[in-house]
N, C-alpha and C positions, 0 to 999 in steps of 0.2 A: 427634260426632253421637250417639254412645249416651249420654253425660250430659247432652245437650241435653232426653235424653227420659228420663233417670233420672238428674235432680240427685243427688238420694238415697244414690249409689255412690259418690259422689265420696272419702270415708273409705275405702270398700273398695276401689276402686282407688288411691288413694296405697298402701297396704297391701300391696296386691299387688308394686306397682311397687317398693317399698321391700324387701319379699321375696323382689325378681329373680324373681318368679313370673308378670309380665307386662311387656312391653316397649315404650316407647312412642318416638316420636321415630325418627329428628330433623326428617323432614320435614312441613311441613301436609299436604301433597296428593303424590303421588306423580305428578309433572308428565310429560309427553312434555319429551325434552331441548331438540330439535330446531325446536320449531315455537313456543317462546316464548321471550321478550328473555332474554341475560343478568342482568340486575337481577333481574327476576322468578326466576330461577336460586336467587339469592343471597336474596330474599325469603323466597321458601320457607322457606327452609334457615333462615334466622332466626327466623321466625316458628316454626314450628314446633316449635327449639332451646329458645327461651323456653315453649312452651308444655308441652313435655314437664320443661323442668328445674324447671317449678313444682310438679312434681307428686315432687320432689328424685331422680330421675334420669332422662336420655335416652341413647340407645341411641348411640353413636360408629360405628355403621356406615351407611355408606351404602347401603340395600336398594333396590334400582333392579332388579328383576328383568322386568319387561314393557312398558317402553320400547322403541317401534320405532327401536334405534342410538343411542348416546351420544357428545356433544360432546364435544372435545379438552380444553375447559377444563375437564371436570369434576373431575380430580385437582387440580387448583389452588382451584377452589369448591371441593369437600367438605376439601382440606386448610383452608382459611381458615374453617368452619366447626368445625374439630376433630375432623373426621371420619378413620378408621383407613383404612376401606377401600370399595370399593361390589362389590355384591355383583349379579349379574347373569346373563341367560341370552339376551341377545337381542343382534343386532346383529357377531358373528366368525366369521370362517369357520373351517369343522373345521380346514384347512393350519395356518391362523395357530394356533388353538388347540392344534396338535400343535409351532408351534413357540414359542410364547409358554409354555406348559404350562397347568394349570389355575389355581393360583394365581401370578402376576406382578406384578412393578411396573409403573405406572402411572405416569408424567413428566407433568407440565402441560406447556402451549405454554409455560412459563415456564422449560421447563429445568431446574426446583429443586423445584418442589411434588409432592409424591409421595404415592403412594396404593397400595393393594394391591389390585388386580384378583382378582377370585376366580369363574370361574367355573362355574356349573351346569349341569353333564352331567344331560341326557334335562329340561330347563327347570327352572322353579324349585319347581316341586311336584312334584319329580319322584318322593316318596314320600306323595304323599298317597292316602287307601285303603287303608291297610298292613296288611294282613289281611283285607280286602274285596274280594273274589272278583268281577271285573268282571261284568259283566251289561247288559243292551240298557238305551240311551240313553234317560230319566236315568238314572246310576246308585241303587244305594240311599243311603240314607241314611246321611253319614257319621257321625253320631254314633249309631251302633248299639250294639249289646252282641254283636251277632251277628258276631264275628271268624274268622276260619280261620286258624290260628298257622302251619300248614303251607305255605297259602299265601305267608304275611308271609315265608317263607325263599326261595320262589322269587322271591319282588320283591327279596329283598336281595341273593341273590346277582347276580340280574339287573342292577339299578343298581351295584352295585361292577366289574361286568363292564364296564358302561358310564365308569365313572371311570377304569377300566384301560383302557380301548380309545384313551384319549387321555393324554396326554404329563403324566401326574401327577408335577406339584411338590408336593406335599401328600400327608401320608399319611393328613390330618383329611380326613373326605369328607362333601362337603354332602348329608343326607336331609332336602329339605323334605317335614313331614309337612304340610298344611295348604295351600288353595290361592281365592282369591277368588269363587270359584264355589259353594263348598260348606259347609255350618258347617265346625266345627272337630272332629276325632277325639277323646273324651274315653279311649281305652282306650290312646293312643297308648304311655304310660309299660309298660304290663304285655303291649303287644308287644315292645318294645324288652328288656324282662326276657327275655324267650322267647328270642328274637333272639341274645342275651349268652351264655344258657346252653346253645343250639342251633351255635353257632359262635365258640366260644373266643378265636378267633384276631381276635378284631373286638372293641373296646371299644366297645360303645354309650353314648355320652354324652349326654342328654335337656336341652339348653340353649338360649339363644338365640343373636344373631350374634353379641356381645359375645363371649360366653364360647365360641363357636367360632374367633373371628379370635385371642383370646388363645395359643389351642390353639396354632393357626399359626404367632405370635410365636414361640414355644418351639420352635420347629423350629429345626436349623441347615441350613437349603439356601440354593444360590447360585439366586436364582430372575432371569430372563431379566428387559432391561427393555424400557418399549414406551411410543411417544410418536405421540398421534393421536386422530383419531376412530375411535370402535369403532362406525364403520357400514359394513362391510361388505359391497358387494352380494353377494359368493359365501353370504355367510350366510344359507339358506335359509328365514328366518324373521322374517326383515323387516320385512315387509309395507308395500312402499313405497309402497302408492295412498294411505295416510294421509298424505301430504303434498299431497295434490291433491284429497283429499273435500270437499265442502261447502265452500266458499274462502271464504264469506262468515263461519264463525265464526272462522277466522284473522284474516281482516279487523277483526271485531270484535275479536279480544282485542286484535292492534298496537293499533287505536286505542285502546283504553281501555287497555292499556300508554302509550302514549305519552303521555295525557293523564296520566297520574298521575307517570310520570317523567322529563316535557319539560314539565310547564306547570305543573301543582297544586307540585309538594313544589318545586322552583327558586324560585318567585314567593312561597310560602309560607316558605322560607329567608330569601329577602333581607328581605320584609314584619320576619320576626320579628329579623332580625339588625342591620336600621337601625332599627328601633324603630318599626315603621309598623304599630301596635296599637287606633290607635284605629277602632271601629265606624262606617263609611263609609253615608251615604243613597243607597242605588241607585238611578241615574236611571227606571228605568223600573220599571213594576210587577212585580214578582214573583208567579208562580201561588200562591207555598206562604203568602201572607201577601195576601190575598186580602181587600180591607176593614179590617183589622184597623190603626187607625189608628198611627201611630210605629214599627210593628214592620220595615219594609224597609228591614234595615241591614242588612249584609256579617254576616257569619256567623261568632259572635267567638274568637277564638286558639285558647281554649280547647276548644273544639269541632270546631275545624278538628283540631288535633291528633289528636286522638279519631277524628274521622272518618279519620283518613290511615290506620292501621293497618285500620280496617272495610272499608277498600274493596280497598286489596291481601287482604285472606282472602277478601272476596266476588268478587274477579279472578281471585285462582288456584284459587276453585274450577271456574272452566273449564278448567284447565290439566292436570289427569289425563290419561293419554294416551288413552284411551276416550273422553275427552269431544273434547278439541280436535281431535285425529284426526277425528273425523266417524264414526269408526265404531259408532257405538251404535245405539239404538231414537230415533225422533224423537222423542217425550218427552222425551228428555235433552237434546239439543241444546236442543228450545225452553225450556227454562229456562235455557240459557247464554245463548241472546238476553237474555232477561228481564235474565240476573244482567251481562253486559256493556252494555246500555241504563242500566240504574241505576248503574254505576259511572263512565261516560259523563257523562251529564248530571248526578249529583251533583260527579264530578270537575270539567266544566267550570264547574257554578257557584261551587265552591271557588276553584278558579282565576282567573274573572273577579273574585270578590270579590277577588283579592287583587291584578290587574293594576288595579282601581278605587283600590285603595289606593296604588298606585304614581302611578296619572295625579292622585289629591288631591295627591301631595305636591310638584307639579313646578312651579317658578314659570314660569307660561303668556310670550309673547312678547307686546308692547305693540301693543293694538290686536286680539290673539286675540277671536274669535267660538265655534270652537269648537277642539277638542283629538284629536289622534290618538295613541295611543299605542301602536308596534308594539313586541312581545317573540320575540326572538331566542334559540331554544333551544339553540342548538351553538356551539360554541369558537372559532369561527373567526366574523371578520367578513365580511361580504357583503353584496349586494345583492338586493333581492326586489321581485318585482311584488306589490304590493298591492291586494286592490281594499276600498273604504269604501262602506256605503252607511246612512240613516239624516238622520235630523231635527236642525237647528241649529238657534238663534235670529240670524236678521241681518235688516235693513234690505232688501236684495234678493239677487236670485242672482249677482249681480256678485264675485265670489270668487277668490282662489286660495291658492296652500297655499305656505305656509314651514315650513323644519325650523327645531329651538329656537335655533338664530343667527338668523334672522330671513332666512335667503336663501331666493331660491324656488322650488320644487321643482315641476319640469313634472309636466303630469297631465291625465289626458283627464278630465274632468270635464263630467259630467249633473247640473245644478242648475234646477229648477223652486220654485214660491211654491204650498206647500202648505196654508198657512192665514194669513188676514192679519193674526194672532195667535198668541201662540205662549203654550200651553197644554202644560202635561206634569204627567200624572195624577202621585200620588205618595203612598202608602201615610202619610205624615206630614201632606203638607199638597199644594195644586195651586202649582205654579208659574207665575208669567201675567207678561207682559210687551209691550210695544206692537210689538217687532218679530215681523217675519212666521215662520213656519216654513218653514225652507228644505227641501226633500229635496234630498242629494246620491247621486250612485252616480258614484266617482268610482278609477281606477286610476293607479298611478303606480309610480318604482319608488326603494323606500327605503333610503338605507345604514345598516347597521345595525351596533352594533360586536357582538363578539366576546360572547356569553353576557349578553346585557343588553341593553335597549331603548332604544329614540330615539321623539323627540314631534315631532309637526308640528300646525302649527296652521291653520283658515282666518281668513284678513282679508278686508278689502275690498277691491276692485280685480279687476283684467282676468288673466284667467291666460293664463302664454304658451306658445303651443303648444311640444309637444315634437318635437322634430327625430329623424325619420325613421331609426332604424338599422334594421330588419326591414323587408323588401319583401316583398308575393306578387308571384311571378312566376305562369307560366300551369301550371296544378297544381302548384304547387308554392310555396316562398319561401324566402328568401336573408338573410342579416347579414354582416357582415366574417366570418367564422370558416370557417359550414358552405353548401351551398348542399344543399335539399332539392326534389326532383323525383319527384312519384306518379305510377304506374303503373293501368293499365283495370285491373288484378286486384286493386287496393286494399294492395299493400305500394310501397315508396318505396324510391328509389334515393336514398344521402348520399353526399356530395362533402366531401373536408377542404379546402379554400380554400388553405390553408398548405401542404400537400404535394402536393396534387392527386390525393390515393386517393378513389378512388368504390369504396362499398360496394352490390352492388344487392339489389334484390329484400327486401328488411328489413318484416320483420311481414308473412309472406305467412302467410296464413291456411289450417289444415287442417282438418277432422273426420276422427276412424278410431271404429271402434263396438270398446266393451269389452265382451268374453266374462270378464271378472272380478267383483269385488264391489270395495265400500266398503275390504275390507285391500288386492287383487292387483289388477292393469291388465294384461290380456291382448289385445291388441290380434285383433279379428276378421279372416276370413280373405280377405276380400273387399272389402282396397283402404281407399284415402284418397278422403275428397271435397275436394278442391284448390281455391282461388279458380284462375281461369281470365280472361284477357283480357277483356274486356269485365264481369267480375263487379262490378263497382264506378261508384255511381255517386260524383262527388266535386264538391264544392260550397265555395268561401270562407266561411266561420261567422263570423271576427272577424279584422278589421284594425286594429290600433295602430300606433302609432312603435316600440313598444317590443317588442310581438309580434303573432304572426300567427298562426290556427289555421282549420285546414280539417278540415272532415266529409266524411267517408269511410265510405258505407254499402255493406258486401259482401255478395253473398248467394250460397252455395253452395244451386245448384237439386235440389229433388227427391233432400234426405238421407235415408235409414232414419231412424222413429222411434222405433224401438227393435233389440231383437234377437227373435228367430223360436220359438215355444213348446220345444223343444229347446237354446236360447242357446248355439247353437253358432256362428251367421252371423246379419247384419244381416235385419229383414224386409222385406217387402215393401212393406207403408206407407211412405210418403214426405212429406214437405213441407220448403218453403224452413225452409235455415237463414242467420237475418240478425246480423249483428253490427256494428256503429257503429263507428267508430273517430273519434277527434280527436288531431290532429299541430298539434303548437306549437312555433313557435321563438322563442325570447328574445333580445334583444339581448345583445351580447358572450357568450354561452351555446355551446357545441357540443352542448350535449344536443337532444335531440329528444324533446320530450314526449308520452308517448302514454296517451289513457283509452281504453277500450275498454266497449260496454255491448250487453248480450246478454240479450235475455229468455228463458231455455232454453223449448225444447217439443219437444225430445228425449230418449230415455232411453240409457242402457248406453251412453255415448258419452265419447271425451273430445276437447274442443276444443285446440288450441297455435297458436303461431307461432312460426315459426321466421326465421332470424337468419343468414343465408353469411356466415361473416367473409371467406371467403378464405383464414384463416390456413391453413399447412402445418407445422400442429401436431396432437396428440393431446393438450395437457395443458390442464386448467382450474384456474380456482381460485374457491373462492365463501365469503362473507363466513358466520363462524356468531356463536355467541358469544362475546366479546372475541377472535375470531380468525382467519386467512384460511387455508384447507386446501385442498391441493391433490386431486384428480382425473382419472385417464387415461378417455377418448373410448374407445370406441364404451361409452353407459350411456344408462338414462334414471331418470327419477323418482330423483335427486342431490339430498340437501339443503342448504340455503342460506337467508340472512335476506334482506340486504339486495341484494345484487349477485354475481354471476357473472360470470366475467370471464377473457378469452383473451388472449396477445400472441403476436409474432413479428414477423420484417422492420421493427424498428424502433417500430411501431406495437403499441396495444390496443383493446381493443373490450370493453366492457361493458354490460350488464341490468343497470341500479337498476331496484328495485321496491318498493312499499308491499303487504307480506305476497306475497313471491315465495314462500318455501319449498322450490319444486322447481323443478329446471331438467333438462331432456334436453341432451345432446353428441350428434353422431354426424360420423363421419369420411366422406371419399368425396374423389373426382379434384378435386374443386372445393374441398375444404378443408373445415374445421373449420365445424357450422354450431350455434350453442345454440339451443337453445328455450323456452318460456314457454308455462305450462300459463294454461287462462283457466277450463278448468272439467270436471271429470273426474264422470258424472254417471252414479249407479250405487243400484238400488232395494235392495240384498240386503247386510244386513250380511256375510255368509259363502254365497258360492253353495251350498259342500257341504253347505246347511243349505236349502233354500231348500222350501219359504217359509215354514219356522220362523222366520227369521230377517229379516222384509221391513223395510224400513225406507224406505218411499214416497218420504218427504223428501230423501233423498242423490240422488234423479233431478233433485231444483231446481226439479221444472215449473213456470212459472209467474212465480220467482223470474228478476230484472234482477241478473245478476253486474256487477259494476263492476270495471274492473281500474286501477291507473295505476301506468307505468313509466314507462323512460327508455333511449333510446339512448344511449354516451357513449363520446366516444373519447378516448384519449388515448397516453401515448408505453410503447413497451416498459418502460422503465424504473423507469416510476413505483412508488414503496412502496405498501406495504399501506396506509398511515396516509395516504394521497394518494387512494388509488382508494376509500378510506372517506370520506374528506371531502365528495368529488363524490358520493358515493351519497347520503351525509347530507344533504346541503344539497336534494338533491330529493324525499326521502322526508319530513325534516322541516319543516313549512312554518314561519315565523312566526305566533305569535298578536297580532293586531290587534284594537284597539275604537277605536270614537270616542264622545266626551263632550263633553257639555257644560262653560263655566266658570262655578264658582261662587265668592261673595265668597272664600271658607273656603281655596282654593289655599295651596298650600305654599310653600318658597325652595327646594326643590331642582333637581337641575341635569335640563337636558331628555335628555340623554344619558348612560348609564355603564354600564359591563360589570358582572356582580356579581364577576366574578373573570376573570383572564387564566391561561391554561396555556401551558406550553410546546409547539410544535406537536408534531404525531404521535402527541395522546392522542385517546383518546376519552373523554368526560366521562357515563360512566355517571350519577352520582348526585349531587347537592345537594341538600341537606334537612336536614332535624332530626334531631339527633342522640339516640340512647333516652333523657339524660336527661332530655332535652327545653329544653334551657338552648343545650349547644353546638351545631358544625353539621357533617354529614358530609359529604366530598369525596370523592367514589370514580371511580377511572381506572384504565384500559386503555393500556401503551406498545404503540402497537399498531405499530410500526416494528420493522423487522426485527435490531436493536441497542439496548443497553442505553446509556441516557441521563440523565444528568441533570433534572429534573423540575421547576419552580417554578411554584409557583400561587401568585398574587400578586392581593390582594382590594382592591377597591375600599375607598378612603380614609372610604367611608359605615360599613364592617363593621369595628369595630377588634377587630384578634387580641389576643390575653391570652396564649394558648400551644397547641403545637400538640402532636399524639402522634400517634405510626403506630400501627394495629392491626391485626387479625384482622378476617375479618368478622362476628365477634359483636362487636366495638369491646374489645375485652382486649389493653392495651398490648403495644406490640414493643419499641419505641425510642420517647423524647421525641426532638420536633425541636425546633431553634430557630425562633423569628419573629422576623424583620428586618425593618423596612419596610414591614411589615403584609404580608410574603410569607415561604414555606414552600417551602424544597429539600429534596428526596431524590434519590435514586439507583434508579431502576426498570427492570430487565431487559426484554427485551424481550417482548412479549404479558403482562405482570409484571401485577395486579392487585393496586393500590394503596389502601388506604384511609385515611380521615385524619380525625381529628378535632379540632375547633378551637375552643376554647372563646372564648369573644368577650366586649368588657364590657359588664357590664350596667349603668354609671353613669352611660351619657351620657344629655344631654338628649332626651324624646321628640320626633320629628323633626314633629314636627303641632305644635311648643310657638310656631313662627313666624305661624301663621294667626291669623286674626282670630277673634274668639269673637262667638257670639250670645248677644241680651239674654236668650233663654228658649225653653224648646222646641219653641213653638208658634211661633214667627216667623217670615216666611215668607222662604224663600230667595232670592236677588235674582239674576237673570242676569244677568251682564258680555256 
């Protein structure tokens, strides 16, 4: 940011940087750990590597000092970046820190990756001011002249009292002089003089963390080790409502995570690895070429490229923990909409261009009208509901769908004759033809293999109904599996079919008023508002063969609208608080799907629902990243990504969620019950500040939360790598489109994975690799044992040779490629990388199509 706005420095900072006089790196952004993907973890950390090593050196420590709690994987990420150590103040309780000591090792979930824990007694500026005599809020100015040396001895011996007061392994003691809130101290070095010659017994050494963590090196102590997450609720400094503020810029960041590393860089992989380079005519208009005649073509390699690194920097600059937390000034947040919208819609047009490129190259089935092309972002094969909807050219509505063998695939289909002509604008030229324009809006439900997409097509003829597996019964509905049954207070009682356990009361609805801010959740002293008997009304929404969903509108009557000018208790004000729900069940599915939508017009409040297992347990475990950690009940506000999750008596019970983050436990006679926060709704960055500190926006007013989970059951015993698959498959949907066919169709096949894994991974990353030639495979064994690994790539991608590396991609081991596939050996939670260089000699896979006389010719619809 500052040579954005004084290019000019750019010499005098290499200079510096080169003089060890300033230190840069190694992160972009200094993220929250907790509330963004692993990938993005590891982005960071890259992006930022590269940027600071261009300026010829980056910092090898990991400075994480005001993160609310840090993930288990981080020893194994900061090792795989080359990092020493991470250096920190937040997230351990005093106990542990008296029994871990201040400097420690650090284990990854992987058992082997290690890191040195270091942390900071009285936070991480815990010397900043150093000779500036406090004074009423703000303080002065810290780059003064005006120092008090006598002071700067009572801060020192105070902070060393403080390093002594807890279990020092280190004799190097951390003084941050310097702290985010204030300039920088320029007198900092000629206290430090004072200091030296005021107390002999104390070396002051004026460096960075580099040249502090070396210090450490050179020590001989046996220092303690420790394996986990350092989030700690006894840790009084937490601040765990940042996992529950504002849910919609969570929301945004998953999605536009997920768009960049489940649909743009996978589809952008395979594009550039079977040779699918040529600039594709987009069927419909595009806003950004607008008149401009020839110009609506896919958006070419080279630029894609380019664009892929812009959008992960302009992604993770939501990722600060100040920002994605929610706890700032509104101002800031609304430029995270801004910068996750734009990352969004430029990612998904990246993306469709490149699933465009996939549906040119698929030779269509004889007698195709038009073309479906679904893309399958997860490792494992399965089944999805799809739904299509959009303009064909045929003859009449008389239709149905086949997959690329030519068999056919049931489907509730809406087909009307939308023009008796079929007309499609098009930035090069109009396309016209004498058949009519179909609109279809049509669901069905498609196999799909393993990391790689399937094509269906419409023909002509009569489509035949599909056969009934989801029934509604009377509130309620049923498939072979689960039977589900709602209740007048709007949660629902599930039945397992197979065992015969009913779970009741599930998603019963609460409000409690927060006497906290935007960091704390204090819950007020004066009760829950409960859904209650009769609080629901419920209505059938949608019947299929293949699923069923019912609306469910609850309204807790006559809630506080806020809290009371004191914000000690709820006030007086009241009005209905309403919340939607919709309950789905799928064929052959055990989950239970649920959206929830809520337009807040409350304040200081926070919404849940909560979950009775039953169980007669206290332990949880909830998904972070690349790994499952466990925690003991009675807690609230627990972090977590993807699912949350209890067993016992045989059985499990799990919360998938798209952007859960938090989850509450609480124990009691009746068992174990989780919870699911929907919307934690607070005006005041920091109460003790108020109303310095207001921040309007974190109340929501106004604003429609949307939530979507998932119930899911399944057996005691299942692995971590089992109860991730069933999260994944309902958090990540397929991406679908349908198209038209034109002359220009390719020979290739209508089905293929881009690659197969061995089960029990999770398939972080496919993409382009930095030279930008090979391609990167990054995986999680997320099984609780070390395993044998083989990723084995479609007969489209031919391997040339493969290497393990680091996460900056710097050799470990060369592997072999056999068979166009790649084994290793990956520990368990083990974070694998790979890279694969591929040949560039084959023919381009567009060299089958027909060519046209010239480029003005007009397109001809099949």
């Amino acid at each position: 940011d500052h040579l954005a706005l004084n290019p000019e420095r750019r010499a005098r900072f290499a200079a510096l940087i080169a003089a060890k006089r300033l230190t840069v790196g190694p992160f972009y952004v200094q993220p929250d750990n907790t509330l963004i993907t692993g990938e993005s973890l590891i982005r960071n950390g890259i992006i930022g590597r590269r940027i600071a090593d261009g300026f010829g050196r980056s910092s090898r420590q990991g400075m994480a000092p005001d993160p609310f709690g840090i993930v288990s994987q981080v020893p194994q990420i900061w090792a795989g970046l080359e990092l020493d150590s991470i250096i920190f103040s937040r997230g351990v309780s005093t106990a542990e820190v008296d029994r871990l000591g201040t400097v420690f090792r650090w284990l990854g979930a992987d058992g082997d990756s290690e890191i040195l824990g270091i942390f900071q007694p009285g936070m991480y500026a815990n010397a900043y001011y150093w000779g500036i005599p406090p004074g009423t809020y703000p303080r002065a100015d810290a780059d003064t002249d005006q120092i008090d040396l006598a002071y700067s001895l009572t801060q020192t011996d105070a902070l060393v009292a403080k390093h002594e007061a807890r279990r020092m392994t280190s004799r190097v003691l951390y003084f941050g002089n310097g702290v985010d809130h204030f300039p920088a101290q320029h007198t900092t070095t000629a206290v430090a003089a004072h200091n030296a010659k005021a107390r002999p017994d104390i070396r002051f050494v004026v460096t960075d963390t580099d040249g502090m963590v070396a210090l450490m090196k050179q020590e001989s102590v046996r220092r303690t080790t420790y394996s986990g997450e350092l989030r700690m609720h006894e840790s009084e400094n937490l601040l765990a409502g940042t996992l529950d503020a504002r849910p919609y810029l969570k929301q945004q960041y998953d999605a536009a995570a997920e768009m960049l590393e489940k649909r743009f860089e996978p589809l952008q992989a395979w594009c550039h690895g079977t040779g699918l380079t040529r600039r594709e005519m987009r069927e419909t208009h595009h806003v950004a070429y607008a008149y401009n005649v020839g110009n609506n073509r896919t958006i070419p390699e080279e630029v894609m490229e380019r664009s892929r690194e812009y959008l992960w920097k302009l992604l993770l600059k939501n990722a600060p923990h100040d920002d994605i937390c929610g706890c700032s000034r509104d101002s800031t947040h609304e430029d995270a909409e801004n910068r996750a919208k734009r990352v969004l819609e430029t990612g998904r047009n990246l993306a469709m261009d490149c699933l465009l490129k996939v549906a040119r190259s698929i030779a269509p089935v004889a007698g195709a009208r038009g073309q479906v092309v679904v893309f399958n972002p997860l490792p494992e094969a399965r089944s999805a509901l799809i739904r299509i909807r959009g303009g064909i050219a045929a003859p009449s509505a008389m239709l149905k769908l086949v997959d690329h063998q030519g068999l056919e695939v049931p489907c509730v289909l809406g087909a009307r004759v939308a023009a008796d002509s079929f007309k499609l604008f098009h930035s090069e030229d109009f396309v016209e033809r004498a058949d009519k324009r179909i609109e279809v809006d049509a669901r069905f439900v498609a196999a799909l293999p393993a990391f790689g997409y399937a094509s269906f097509y419409w023909i002509d003829g009569t489509a035949r109904t599909a056969a009934t597996e989801v029934t509604a019964t009377v509130n309620g509905m049923r498939n072979a599996e689960v039977e589900v049954a709602i209740t007048s207070d709007g949660s629902f009682d599930l039945t397992d079919l197979t065992t015969g356990h009913r779970y009741r009361g599930l998603n019963r609805l609460i409000d409690r008023g927060d006497l906290g801010d935007l960091y704390t959740t204090t819950y007020a002293p004066d009760g829950a508002a409960q859904a209650q008997p009769g609080s629901a009304t419920i209505e059938l929404h949608e019947a299929l063969p293949f699923s069923v969903t019912w609306k469910v509108s609850v309204t807790l009557p006559a809630v506080s609208t806020g809290l009371d000018d004191q914000r000690k208790t709820r006030s007086g004000a009241r009005e209905d608080l309403r919340v939607t729900f919709f309950y789905t069940l799928e064929a052959g599915s055990r989950d239970v799907r649920i959206r929830s939508e809520h337009e807040n017009r409350h304040r200081d409040h926070r919404l849940t629902v909560d979950f009775p297992t039953g169980l007669d347990t206290s332990e949880t475990q909830a998904h972070t990243a690349f790994d499952v950690v466990r925690h003991r009940a009675p807690f609230m506000q627990n972090a977590c990504a993807l699912f949350a999750t209890a067993a016992g008596a045989g059985r499990r019970f799990t919360i998938a969620s798209r952007s859960m983050h938090s989850y509450d436990a609480a124990t009691g006679t009746d068992g174990l019950t989780l919870s699911k926060c929907l919307l934690k709704a607070s005006g005041w960055v920091n109460k003790g500040l108020v109303p310095d500190w207001a921040a309007p926006g974190g109340d929501c007013i106004g604003r429609t939360i949307v939530h979507d989970y998932a119930v899911q059951m399944g057996a005691e015993s299942d692995g971590h790598a089992e109860i991730f698959a069933r999260a994944a498959a309902f958090v990540h949907d397929p991406v679908s489109e349908q198209y038209l066919l034109f002359d220009e169709q390719g020979a290739g096949p209508g089905s293929a994975s881009f690659l197969r894994i061995t089960p029990g991974c999770e398939l972080s990353a496919f993409t382009l690799a930095a030279d930008g030639r090979s391609l990167t495979v990054r995986f999680v064994n997320l099984s609780e044992r070390a395993q044998s690994v083989q990723v084995e790539f479609s007969p489209a991608i031919r391997v040339r040779s493969a290497r393990r590396t680091n996460l900056l991609e710097r050799t470990i081991a060369k592997l072999a490629a056999r068979a166009n596939a790649v084994t290793c050996r990956a520990r368990a939670k083990e974070i694998v990388t790979l890279i694969i260089a591929i040949s560039t000699s084959r023919p381009d896979a567009t060299a089958a199509r027909r060519t046209r006389s010239g480029p003005k010719a007009k397109k001809r619809v099949r």
